[in-house]
C-alpha positions in Angstrom: -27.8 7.0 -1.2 -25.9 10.3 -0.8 -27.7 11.8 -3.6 -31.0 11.3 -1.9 -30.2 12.5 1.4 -28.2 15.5 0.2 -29.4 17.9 -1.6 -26.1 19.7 -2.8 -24.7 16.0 -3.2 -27.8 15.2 -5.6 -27.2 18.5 -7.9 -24.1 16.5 -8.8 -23.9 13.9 -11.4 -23.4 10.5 -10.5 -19.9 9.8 -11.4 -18.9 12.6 -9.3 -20.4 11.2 -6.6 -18.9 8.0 -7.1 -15.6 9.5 -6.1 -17.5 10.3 -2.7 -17.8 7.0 -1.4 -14.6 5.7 -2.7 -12.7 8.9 -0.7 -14.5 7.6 2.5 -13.6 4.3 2.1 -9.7 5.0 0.7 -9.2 7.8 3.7 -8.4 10.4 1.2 -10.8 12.9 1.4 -10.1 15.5 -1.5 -13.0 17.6 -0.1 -14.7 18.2 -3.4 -18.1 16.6 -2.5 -18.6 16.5 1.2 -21.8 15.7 2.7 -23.4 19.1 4.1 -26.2 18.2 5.7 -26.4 16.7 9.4 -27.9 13.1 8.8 -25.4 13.1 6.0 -22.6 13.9 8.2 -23.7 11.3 10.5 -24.1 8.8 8.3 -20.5 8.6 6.9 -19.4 7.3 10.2 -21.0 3.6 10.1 -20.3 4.2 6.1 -16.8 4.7 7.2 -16.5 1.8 10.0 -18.0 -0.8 7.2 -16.2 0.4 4.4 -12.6 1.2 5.6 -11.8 -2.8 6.9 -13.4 -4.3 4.0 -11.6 -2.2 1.0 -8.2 -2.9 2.9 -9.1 -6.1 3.8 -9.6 -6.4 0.1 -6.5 -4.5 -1.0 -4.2 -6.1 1.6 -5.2 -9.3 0.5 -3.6 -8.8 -3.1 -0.9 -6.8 -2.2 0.1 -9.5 0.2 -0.7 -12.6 -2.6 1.4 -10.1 -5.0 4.2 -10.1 -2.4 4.2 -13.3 -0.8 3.7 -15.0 -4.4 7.7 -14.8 -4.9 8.7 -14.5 -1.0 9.5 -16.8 1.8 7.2 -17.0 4.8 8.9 -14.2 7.0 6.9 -16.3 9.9 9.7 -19.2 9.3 12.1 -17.0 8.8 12.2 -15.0 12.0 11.9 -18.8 14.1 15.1 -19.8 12.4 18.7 -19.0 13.4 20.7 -21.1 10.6 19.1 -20.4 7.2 20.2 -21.0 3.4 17.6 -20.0 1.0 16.9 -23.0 -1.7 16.8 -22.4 -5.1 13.3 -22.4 -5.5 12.8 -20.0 -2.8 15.3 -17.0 -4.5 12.8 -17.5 -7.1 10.0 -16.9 -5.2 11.2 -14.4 -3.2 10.3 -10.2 -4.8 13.7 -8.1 -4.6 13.0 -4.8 -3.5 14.1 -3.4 -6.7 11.0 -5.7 -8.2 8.5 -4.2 -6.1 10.0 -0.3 -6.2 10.0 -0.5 -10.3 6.1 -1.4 -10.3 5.6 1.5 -8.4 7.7 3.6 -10.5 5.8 2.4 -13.4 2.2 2.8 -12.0 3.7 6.3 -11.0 4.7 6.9 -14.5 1.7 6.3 -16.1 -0.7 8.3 -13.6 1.7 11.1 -14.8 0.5 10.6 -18.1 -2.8 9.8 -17.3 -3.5 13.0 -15.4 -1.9 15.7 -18.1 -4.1 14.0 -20.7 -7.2 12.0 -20.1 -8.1 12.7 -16.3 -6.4 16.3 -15.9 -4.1 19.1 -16.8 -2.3 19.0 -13.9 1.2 19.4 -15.1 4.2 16.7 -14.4 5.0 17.9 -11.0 1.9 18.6 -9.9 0.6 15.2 -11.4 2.8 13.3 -9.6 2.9 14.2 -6.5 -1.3 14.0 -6.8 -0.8 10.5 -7.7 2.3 9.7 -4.7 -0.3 11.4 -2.3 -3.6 9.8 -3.1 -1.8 6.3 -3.7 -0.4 6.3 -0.7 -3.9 7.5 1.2 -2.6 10.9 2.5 -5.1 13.0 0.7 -4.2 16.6 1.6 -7.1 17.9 -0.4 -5.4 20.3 -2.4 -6.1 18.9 -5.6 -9.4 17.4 -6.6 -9.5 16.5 -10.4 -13.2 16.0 -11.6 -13.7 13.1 -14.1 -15.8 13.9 -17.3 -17.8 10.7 -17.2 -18.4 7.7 -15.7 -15.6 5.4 -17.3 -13.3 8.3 -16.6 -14.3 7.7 -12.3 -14.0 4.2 -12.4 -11.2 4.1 -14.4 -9.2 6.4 -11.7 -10.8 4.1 -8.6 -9.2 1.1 -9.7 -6.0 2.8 -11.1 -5.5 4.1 -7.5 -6.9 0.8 -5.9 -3.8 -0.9 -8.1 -1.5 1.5 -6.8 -2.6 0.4 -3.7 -1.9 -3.0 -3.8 1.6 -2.3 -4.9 2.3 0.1 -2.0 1.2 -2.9 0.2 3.6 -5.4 -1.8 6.4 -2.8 -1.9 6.0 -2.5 1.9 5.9 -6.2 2.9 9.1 -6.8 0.4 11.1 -4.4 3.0 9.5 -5.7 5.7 10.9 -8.9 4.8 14.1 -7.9 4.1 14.4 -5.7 7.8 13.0 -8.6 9.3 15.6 -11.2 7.7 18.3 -8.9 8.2 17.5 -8.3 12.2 15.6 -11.6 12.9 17.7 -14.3 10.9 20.9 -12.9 10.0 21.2 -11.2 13.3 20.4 -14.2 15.0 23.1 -16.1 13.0 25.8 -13.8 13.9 25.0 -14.0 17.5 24.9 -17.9 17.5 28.2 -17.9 15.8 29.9 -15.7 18.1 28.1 -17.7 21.1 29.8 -20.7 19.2 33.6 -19.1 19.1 33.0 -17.7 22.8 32.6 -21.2 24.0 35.2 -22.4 22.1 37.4 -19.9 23.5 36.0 -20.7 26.9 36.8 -24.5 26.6 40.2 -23.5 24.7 41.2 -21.5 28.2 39.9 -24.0 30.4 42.1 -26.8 28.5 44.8 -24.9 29.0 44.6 -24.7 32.9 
């Protein structure tokens, strides 16, 4: 659609401007194919309002299954002063250190990925490429160019995957900062309510 209503969008070939619509919709905007006419300008703000909620809708909705696959409902948790997690729900529930080594992993290999088939961008410059996009901050200051169209949609999902684990890194500490200050907090508070009416009735005994 871009290509037909643009004409410096349609001297572009089409994986290139596959990256287009997939920077709208991700909030990145590497800046490397913008539209430059006025209709096409317009048009990328309905784009924008349909495509945004529906590719995080998407996204959120695995990174949440990924998370909540091995978690406790945090919902429960946060309603509930005395709490001992069961067996069954240590197993489910994704350590922080389970979460933050898929994302060193996906990191790792979009280092490799963009010094070899998708770039020359060097380690450093590689990664923090990958850290920005992934996370949908998108400065603009690098914008590799895929060589075909494998090559495009190969980088849309591996960036959609990252995604996903962001989201599942970010619920897993979300969980645990609202276990440690919505359960755990809670506990303390109801034992020490506990020992100050102890006390209380101790002292009036005594009388």
């Amino acid at each position: 659609m871009f290509r037909w209503l643009d004409p410096e969008i349609g001297k572009k070939p089409f994986h290139i401007v596959l990256l287009l619509t997939f920077q709208i919709c991700f909030t990145i905007g590497w800046g490397n194919v913008p539209p430059t006419t006025d209709f096409t300008q317009l048009l990328c703000i309905p784009y924008s309002t349909i495509g945004i909620p529906l590719l995080f809708a998407t996204l959120s909705q695995y990174g949440r299954f990924l998370a909540e696959n091995y978690s406790i409902d945090w919902i429960f948790l946060s309603a509930v002063v005395r709490h001992k997690a069961t067996v069954k729900e240590k197993k489910r529930q994704m350590p922080i250190s389970g979460a933050f080594n898929m994302l060193v992993l996906h990191q790792f290999i979009g280092i490799i990925l963009f010094n070899t088939v998708f770039a020359k961008l060097g380690v450093v410059k590689a990664w923090y490429f990958v850290w920005i996009t992934t996370a949908m901050i998108g400065f603009g200051d690098i914008a590799p160019e895929p060589a075909n169209l494998l090559s495009s949609v190969s980088m849309l999902l591996y960036f959609a995957i990252g995604n996903i684990v962001i989201q599942a890194m970010l619920i897993c500490i979300c969980y645990h900062i609202q276990r440690v200050h919505l359960v755990l907090l809670k506990m303390y508070l109801y034992k020490l309510h506990c020992y100050a009416i102890k006390k209380i009735n101790e002292a009036r005994g005594t009388e």
